[in-house]
C-alpha positions, 0 to 999 in steps of 0.5 A: 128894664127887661120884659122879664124885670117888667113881669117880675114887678107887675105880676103877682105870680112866678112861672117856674120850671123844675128839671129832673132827671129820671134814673137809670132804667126807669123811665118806663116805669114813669108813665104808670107812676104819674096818675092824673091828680085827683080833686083833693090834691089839685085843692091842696096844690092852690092852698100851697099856691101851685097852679097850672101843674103840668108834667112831660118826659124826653128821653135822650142819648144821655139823660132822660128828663122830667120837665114840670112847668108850673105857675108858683104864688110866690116869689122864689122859685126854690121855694116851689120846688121845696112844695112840690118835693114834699107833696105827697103825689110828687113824694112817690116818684122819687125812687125814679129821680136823681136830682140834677148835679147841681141841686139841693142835697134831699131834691129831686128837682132844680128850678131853671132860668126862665129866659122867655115870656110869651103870653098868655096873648088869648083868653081861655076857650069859653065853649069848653074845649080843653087848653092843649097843654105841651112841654118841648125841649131842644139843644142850644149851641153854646156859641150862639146862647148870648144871641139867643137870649138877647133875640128872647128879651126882645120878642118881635111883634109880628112874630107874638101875632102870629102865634096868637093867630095860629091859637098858640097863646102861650109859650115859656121857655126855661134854660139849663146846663148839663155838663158841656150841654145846653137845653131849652124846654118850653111850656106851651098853649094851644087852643086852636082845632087844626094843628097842621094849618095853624102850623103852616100859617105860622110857617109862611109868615114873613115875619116869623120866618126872618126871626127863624133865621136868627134863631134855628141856627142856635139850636140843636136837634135831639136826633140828627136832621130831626126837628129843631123843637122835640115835643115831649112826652106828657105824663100830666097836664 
């Protein structure tokens, strides 16, 4: 079986990434619309069985998208987009989402293929440092998707201690089309203080660097000669 199969069976929770796509000449009115959750709502967020909510926008020249990661006790990402479309901190965002052409009738979201799983490879900060919550996203080249979902089903070792050691514990990537176009967005962790020399021992890492040479090829920029990977605006966390 795949690591993917093997987490479905052992674990006892589903990660799930909704997609949604703001409607036109709203998007600055997204950010206002997005207060952080209050402690009665992140309690009534657990009783339905959502955890480790968090929300992130990216404007495109074609679409701006709402990517929402969150860790789901169930076993049918549907039915997490179904909870989270009802609640009502999510019920008052709807006059700014259109829902994916593919969704449900009455859905602003759309659960996408999970088609990556790194981590959690380190425990939460003790010392009481907050966990740095991000959403990326990039373009895939259609030509180059059955490679890159193969290269994600078998993630090198040496590439998963790297990260671990660069403090970046936790790394989830979710698939989707649009029309003829292709995105990735990923969920990640980082716990580390020093953004710039975790980054630069990632980015000397002989390992790390054969994998880039396997998978940058496969993806698309959101701006010409921009970076591969777009961090996105996060809205919650």
């Amino acid at each position: 079986m795949s690591p993917y199969e093997n987490r479905i069976r052992s674990e006892n929770f589903r990660r799930v990434g909704l997609i949604s796509i703001v409607r036109p000449g709203k998007a600055a009115d997204l950010d206002a619309a997005t207060a952080a959750p209050d402690d009665t709502t992140k309690e009534r967020w657990a009783s339905l069985g959502l955890s480790n909510v968090s929300i992130h926008f990216q404007e495109t020249k074609k679409s701006t998208f709402v990517f929402l990661f969150t860790e789901y006790a169930g076993s049918d990402p549907r039915d997490a987009a179904k909870l989270v479309q009802q609640d009502p901190w999510f019920a008052h965002l709807s006059d700014l989402l259109q829902a994916h052409p593919r969704g449900e009738s009455g859905m602003d979201w759309l659960p996408m293929e999970l088609i990556n799983v790194i981590g959690p490879t380190l425990p939460e900060p003790s010392d009481g440092r907050a966990i740095e919550r991000s959403g990326v996203m990039s373009g895939l080249t259609s030509d180059s998707e059955l490679q890159y979902r193969t290269l994600h089903q078998t993630n090198w070792p040496g590439v998963v201690d790297q990260m671990a050691r660069s403090h970046r514990r936790y790394w989830v990537t979710f698939l989707i089309e649009l029309g003829e176009d292709i995105w990735l967005f990923t969920y990640s962790e980082y716990v580390g203080d020093d953004h710039a020399a975790d980054d630069a021992a990632t980015a000397a890492d002989p390992v790390t660097q054969r994998w880039w040479k396997f998978t940058e090829p496969c993806l698309i920029p959101l701006t010409p000669g921009g970076e591969n990977w777009t961090t996105m605006q996060t809205l919650m966390r």
